[in-house]
LONURO-775278 format. One record per residue: residue number from 1; x, y, z of N, C-alpha, C in turn. Coordinates in nm, 4 decimals, padded with zeros to 6 digits. Last residue first. Example, Ala and Ser with C-alpha at 12.3 -4.5 7.8 and 13.67 -1.06 7.14 Angstrom:
% LONURO-775278
+-----+----------+----------+----------+----------+----------+----------+----------+----------+----------+
! seq !      n_X !      n_Y !      n_Z !     ca_X !     ca_Y !     ca_Z !      c_X !      c_Y !      c_Z !
+-----+----------+----------+----------+----------+----------+----------+----------+----------+----------+
!   2 !  01.2850 ! -00.2250 !  00.7080 !  01.3670 ! -00.1060 !  00.7140 !  01.2900 !  00.0030 !  00.7870 !
!   1 !  01.3190 ! -00.5690 !  00.7800 !  01.2300 ! -00.4500 !  00.7800 !  01.3200 ! -00.3300 !  00.7800 !
+-----+----------+----------+----------+----------+----------+----------+----------+----------+----------+
//
This chain:
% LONURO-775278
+-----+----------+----------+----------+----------+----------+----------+----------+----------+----------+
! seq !      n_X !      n_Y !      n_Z !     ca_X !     ca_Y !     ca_Z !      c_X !      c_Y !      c_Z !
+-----+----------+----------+----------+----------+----------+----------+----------+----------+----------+
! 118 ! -06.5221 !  01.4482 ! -18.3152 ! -06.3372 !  01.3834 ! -18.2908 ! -06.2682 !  01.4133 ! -18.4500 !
! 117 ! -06.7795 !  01.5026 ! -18.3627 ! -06.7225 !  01.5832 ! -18.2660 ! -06.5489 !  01.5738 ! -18.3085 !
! 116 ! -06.8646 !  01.2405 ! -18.4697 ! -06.8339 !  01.3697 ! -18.5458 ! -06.7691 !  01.4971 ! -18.4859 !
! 115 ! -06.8216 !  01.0652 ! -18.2669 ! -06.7698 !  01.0423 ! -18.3917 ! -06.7787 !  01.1780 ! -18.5005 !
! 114 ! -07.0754 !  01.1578 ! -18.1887 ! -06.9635 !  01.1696 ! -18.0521 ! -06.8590 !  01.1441 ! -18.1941 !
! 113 ! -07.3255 !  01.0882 ! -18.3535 ! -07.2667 !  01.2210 ! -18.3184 ! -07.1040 !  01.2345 ! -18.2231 !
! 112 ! -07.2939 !  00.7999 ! -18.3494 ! -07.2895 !  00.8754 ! -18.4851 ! -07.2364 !  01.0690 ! -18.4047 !
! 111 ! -07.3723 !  00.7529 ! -18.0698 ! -07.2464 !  00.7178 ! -18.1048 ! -07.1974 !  00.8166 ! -18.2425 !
! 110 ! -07.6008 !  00.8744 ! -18.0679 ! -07.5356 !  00.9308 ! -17.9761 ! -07.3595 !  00.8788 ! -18.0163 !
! 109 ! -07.7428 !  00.7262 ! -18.2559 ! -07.7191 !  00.8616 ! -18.2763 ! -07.6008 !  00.9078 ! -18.1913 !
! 108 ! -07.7370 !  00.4768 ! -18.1308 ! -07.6513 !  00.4929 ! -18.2407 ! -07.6506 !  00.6026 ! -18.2906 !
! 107 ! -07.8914 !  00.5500 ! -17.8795 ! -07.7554 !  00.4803 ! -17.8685 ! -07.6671 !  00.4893 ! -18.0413 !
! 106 ! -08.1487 !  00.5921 ! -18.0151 ! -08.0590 !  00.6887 ! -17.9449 ! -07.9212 !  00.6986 ! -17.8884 !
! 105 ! -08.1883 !  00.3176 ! -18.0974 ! -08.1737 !  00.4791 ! -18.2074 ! -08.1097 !  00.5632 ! -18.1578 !
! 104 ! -08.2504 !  00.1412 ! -17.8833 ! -08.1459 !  00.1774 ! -18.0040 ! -08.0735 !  00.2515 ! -18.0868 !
! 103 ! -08.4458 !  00.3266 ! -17.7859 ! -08.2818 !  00.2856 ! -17.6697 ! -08.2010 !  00.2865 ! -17.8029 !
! 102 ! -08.6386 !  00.2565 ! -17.9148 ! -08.6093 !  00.4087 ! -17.8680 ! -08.4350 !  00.4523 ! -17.8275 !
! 101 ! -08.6641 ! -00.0032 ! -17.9715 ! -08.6101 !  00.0758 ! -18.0556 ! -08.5761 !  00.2530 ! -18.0606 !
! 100 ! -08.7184 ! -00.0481 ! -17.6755 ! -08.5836 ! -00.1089 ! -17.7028 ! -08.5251 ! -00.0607 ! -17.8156 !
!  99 ! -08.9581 !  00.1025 ! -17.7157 ! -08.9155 !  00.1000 ! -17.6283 ! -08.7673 !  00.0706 ! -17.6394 !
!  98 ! -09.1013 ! -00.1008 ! -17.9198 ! -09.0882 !  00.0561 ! -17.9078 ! -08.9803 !  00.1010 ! -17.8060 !
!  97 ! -09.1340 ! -00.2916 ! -17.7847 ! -09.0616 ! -00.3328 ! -17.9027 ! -09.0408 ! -00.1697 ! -17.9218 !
!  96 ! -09.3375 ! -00.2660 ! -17.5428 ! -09.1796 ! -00.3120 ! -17.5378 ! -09.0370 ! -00.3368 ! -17.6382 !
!  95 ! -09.5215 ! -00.2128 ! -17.6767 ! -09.4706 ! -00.1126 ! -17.5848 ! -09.3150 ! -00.1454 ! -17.5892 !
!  94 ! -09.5695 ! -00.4495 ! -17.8684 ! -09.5650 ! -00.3290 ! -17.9264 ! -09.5105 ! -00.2249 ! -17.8313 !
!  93 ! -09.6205 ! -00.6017 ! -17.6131 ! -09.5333 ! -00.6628 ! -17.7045 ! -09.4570 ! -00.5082 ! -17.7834 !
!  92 ! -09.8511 ! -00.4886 ! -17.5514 ! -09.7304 ! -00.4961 ! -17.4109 ! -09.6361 ! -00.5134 ! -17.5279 !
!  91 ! -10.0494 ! -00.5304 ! -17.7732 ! -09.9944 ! -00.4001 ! -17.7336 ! -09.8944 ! -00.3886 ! -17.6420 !
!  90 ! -10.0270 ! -00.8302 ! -17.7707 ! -09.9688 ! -00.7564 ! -17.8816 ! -09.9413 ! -00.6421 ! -17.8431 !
!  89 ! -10.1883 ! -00.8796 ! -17.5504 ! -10.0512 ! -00.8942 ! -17.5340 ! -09.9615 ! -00.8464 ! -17.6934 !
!  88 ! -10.4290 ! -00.7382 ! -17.6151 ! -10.3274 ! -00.7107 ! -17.4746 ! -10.2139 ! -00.7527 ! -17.5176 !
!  87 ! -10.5302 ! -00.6134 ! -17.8763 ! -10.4884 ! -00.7327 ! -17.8267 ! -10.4029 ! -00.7046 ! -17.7295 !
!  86 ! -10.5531 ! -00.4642 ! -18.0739 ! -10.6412 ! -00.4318 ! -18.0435 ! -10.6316 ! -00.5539 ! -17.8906 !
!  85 ! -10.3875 ! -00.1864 ! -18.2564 ! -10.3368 ! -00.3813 ! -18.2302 ! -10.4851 ! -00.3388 ! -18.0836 !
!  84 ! -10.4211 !  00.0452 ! -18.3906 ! -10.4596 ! -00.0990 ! -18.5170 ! -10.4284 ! -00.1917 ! -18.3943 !
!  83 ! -10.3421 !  00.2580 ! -18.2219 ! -10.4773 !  00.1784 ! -18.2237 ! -10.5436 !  00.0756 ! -18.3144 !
!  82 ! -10.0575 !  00.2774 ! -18.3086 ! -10.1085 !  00.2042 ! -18.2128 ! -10.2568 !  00.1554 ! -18.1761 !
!  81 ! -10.0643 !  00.4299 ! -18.5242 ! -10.0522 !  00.2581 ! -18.5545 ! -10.0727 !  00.1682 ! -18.4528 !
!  80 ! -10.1977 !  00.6694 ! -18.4979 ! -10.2507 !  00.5325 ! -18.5453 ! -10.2166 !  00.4147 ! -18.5410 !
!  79 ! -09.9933 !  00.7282 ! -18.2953 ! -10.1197 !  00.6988 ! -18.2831 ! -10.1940 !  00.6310 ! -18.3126 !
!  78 ! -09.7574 !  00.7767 ! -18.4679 ! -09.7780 !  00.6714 ! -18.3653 ! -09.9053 !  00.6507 ! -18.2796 !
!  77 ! -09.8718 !  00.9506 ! -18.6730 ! -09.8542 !  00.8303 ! -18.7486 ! -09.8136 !  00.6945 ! -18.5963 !
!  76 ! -09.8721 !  01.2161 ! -18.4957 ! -10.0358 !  01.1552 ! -18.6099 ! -09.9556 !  00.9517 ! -18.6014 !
!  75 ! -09.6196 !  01.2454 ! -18.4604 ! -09.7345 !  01.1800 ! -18.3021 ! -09.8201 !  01.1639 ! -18.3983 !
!  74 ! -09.5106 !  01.2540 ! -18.7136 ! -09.4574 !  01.1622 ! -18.5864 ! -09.5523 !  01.1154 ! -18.5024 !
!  73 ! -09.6309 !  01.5362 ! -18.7370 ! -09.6382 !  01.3588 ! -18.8044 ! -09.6187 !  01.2400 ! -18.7440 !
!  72 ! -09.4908 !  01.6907 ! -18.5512 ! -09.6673 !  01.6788 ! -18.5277 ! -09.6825 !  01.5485 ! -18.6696 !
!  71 ! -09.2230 !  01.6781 ! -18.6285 ! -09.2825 !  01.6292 ! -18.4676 ! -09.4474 !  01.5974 ! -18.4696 !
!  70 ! -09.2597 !  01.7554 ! -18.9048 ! -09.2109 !  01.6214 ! -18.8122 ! -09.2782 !  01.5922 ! -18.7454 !
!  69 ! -09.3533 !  02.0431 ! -18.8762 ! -09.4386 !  01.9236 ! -18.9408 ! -09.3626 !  01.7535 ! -18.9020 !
!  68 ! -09.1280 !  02.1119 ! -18.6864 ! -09.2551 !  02.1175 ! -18.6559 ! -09.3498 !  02.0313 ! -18.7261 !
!  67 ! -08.9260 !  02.1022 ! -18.8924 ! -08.9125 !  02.0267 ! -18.7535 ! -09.0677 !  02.0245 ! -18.7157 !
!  66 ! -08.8350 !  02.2358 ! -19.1454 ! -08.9230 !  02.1233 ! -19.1472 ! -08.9794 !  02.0348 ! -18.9832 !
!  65 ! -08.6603 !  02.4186 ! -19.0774 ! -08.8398 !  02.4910 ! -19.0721 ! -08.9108 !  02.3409 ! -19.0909 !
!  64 ! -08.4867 !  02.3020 ! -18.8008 ! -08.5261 !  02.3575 ! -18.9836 ! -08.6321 !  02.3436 ! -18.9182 !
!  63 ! -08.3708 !  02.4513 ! -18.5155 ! -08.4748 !  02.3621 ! -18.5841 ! -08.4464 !  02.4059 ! -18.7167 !
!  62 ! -08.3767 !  02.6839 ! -18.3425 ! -08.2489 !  02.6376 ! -18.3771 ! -08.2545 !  02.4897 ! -18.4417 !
!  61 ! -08.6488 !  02.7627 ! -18.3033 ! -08.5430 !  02.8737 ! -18.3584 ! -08.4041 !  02.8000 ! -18.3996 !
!  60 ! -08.7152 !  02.5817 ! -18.1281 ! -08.7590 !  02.5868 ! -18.2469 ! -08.6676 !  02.6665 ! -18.3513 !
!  59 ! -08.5458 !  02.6076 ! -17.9331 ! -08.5607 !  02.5351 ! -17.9643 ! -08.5813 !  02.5173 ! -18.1087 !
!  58 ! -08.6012 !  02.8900 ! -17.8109 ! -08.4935 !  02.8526 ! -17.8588 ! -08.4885 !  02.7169 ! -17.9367 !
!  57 ! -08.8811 !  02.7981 ! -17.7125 ! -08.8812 !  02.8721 ! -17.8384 ! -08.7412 !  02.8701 ! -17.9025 !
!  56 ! -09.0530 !  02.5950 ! -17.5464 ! -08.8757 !  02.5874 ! -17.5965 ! -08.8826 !  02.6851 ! -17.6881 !
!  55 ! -09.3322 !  02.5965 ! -17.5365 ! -09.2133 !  02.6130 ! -17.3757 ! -09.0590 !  02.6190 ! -17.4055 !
!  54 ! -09.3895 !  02.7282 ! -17.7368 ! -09.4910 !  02.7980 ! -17.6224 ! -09.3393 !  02.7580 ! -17.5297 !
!  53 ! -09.3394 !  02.4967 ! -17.8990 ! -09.3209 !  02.6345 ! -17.9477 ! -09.3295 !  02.7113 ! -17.8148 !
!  52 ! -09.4091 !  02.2575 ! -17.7789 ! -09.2550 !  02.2810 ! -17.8111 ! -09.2304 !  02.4667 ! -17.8215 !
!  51 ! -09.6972 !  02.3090 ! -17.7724 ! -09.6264 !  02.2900 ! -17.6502 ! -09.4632 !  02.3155 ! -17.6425 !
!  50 ! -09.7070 !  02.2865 ! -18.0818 ! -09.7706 !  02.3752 ! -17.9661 ! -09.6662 !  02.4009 ! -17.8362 !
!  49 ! -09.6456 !  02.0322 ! -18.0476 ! -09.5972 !  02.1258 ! -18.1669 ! -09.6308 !  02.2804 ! -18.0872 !
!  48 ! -09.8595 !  01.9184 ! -17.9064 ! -09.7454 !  01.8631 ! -17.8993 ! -09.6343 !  01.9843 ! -17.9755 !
!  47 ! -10.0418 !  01.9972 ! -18.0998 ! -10.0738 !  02.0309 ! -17.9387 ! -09.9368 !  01.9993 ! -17.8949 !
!  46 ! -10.0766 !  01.8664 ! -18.3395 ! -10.0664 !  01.9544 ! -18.3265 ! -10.0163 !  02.0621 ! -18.1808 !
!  45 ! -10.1113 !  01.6012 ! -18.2149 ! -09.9723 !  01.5702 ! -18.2835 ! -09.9817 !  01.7840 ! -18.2816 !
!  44 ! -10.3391 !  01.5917 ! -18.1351 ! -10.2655 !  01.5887 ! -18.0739 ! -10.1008 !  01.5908 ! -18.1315 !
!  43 ! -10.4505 !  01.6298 ! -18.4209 ! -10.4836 !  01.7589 ! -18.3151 ! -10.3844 !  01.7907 ! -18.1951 !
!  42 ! -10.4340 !  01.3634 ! -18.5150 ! -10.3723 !  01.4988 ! -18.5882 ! -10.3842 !  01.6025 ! -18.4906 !
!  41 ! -10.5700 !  01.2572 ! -18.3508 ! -10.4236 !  01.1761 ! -18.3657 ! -10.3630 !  01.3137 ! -18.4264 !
!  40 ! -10.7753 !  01.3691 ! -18.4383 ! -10.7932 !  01.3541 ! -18.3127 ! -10.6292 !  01.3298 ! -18.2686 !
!  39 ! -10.8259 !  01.2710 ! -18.6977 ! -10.8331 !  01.4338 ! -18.6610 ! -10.7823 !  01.4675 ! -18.5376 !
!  38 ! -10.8423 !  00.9646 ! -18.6715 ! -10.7382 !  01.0543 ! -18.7771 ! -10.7221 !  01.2013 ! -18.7162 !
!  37 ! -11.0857 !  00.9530 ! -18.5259 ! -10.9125 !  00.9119 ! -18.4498 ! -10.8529 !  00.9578 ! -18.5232 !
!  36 ! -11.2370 !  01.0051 ! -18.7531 ! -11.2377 !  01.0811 ! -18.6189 ! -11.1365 !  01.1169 ! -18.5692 !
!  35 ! -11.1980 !  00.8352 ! -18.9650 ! -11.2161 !  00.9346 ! -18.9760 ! -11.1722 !  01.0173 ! -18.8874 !
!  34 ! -11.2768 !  00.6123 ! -18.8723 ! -11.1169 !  00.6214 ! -18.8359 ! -11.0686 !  00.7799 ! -18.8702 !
!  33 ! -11.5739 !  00.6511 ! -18.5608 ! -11.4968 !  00.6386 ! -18.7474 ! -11.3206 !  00.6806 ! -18.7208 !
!  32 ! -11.5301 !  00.4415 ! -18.2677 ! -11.4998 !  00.6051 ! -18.3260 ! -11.4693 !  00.5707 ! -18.4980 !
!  31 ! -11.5381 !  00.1884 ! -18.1772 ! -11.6759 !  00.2597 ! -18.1338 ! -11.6474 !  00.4076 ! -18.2229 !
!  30 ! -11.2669 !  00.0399 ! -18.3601 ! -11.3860 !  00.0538 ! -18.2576 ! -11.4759 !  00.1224 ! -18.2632 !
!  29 ! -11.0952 !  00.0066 ! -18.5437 ! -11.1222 !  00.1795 ! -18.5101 ! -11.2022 !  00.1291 ! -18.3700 !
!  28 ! -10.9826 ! -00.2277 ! -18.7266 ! -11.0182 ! -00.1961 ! -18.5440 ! -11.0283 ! -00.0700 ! -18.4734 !
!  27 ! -11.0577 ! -00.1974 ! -19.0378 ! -11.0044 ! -00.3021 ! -18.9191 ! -11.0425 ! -00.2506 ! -18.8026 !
!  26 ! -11.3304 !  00.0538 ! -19.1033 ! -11.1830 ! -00.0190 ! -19.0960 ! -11.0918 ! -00.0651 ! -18.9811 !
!  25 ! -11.6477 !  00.0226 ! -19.0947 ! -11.5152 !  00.0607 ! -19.0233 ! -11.4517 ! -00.0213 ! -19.0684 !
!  24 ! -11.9569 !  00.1524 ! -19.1665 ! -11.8691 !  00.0470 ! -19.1787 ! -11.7334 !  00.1303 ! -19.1408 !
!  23 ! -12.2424 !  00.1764 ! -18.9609 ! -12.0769 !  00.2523 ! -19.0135 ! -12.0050 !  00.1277 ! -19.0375 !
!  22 ! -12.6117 !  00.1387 ! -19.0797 ! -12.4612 !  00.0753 ! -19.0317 ! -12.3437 !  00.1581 ! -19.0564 !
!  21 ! -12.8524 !  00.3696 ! -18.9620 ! -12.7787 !  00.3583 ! -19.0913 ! -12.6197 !  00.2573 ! -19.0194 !
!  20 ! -12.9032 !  00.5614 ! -18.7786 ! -12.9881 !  00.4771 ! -18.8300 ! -12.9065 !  00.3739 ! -18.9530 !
!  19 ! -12.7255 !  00.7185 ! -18.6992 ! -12.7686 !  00.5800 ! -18.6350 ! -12.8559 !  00.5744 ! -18.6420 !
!  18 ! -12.7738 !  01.0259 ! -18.8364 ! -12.7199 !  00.9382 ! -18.7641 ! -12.7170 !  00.8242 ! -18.6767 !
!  17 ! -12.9993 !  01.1071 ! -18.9792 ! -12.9463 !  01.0145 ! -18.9905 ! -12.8748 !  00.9835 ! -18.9475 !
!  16 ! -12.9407 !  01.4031 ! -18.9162 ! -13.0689 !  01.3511 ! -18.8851 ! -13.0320 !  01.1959 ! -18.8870 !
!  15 ! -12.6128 !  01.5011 ! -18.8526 ! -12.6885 !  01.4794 ! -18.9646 ! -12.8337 !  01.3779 ! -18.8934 !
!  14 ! -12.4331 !  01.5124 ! -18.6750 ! -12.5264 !  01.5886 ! -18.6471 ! -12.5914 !  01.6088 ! -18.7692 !
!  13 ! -12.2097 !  01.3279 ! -18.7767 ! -12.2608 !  01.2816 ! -18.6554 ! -12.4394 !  01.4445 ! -18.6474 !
!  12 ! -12.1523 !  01.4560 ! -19.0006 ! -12.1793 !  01.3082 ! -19.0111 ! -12.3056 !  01.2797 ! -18.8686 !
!  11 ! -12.0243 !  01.6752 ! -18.8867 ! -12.1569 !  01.6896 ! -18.9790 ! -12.2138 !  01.5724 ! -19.0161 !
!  10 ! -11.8048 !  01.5800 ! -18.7535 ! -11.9397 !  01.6415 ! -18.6832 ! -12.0429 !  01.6196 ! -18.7696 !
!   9 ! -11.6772 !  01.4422 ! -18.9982 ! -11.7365 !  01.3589 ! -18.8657 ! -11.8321 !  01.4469 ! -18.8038 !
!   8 ! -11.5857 !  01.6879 ! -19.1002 ! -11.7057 !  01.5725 ! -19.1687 ! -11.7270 !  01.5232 ! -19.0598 !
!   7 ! -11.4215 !  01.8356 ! -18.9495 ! -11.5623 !  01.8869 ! -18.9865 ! -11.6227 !  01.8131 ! -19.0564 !
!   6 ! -11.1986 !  01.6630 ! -18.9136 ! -11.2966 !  01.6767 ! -18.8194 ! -11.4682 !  01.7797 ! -18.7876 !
!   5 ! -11.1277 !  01.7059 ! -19.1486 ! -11.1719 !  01.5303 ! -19.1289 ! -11.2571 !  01.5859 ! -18.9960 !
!   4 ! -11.2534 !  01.9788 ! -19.3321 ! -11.1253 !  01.9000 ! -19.2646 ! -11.2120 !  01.7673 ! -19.2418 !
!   3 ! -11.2365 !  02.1749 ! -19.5459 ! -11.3698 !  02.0570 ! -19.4942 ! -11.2814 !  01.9465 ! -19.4427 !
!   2 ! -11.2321 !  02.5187 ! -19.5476 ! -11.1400 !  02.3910 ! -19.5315 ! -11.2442 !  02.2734 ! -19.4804 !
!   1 ! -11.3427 !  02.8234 ! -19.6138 ! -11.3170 !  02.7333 ! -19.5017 ! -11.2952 !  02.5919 ! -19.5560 !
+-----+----------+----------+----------+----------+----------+----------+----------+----------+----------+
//
């Protein structure tokens, strides 16, 4: 068996010693080790991968085999980066900067592909 991130945190947390002892944390995890949110960011990134398989199977089937570890990286790595800004108006800022680079990307794919069609 595998000593994943989310089998240290339990065993962290259901160790006799738990809080007694300071957690030191990196930058702005808050109240959860980053430990945790790592497994947690990973689970959902899994569930997401899940969900593709279970409701699009054509989908997957018409995917490289690399698509699935994508998609479930993708949601790990926008997770985290969203719980580093810890600041209202940085996170509206961060929604809205996401957002316009969603529009972007998909506007220059959509152009890149219509150009390969011709």
């Amino acid at each position: 068996m595998t000593n994943t991130a989310l089998d240290r945190a339990l065993a962290r947390i259901a160790s006799p010693d738990f809080g007694k002892t300071p957690i030191v944390r990196e930058q702005s995890s808050g109240p959860w080790s980053k430990e945790l949110i790592r497994a947690i960011a990973m689970d959902i990134g899994k569930a997401v991968v899940h969900h593709i398989e279970t409701m699009y199977p054509a989908a997957i089937k018409a995917c490289p085999s690399t698509f699935k570890l994508s998609v479930r990286n993708s949601v790990h790595n926008e997770i985290m980066a969203a719980i580093e800004i810890t600041d209202e108006g940085q996170i509206i800022a961060r929604l809205k900067e996401r957002k316009q680079h969603r529009r972007k990307i998909k506007s220059f794919y959509t152009k890149i592909r219509k150009s390969d069609r011709t």
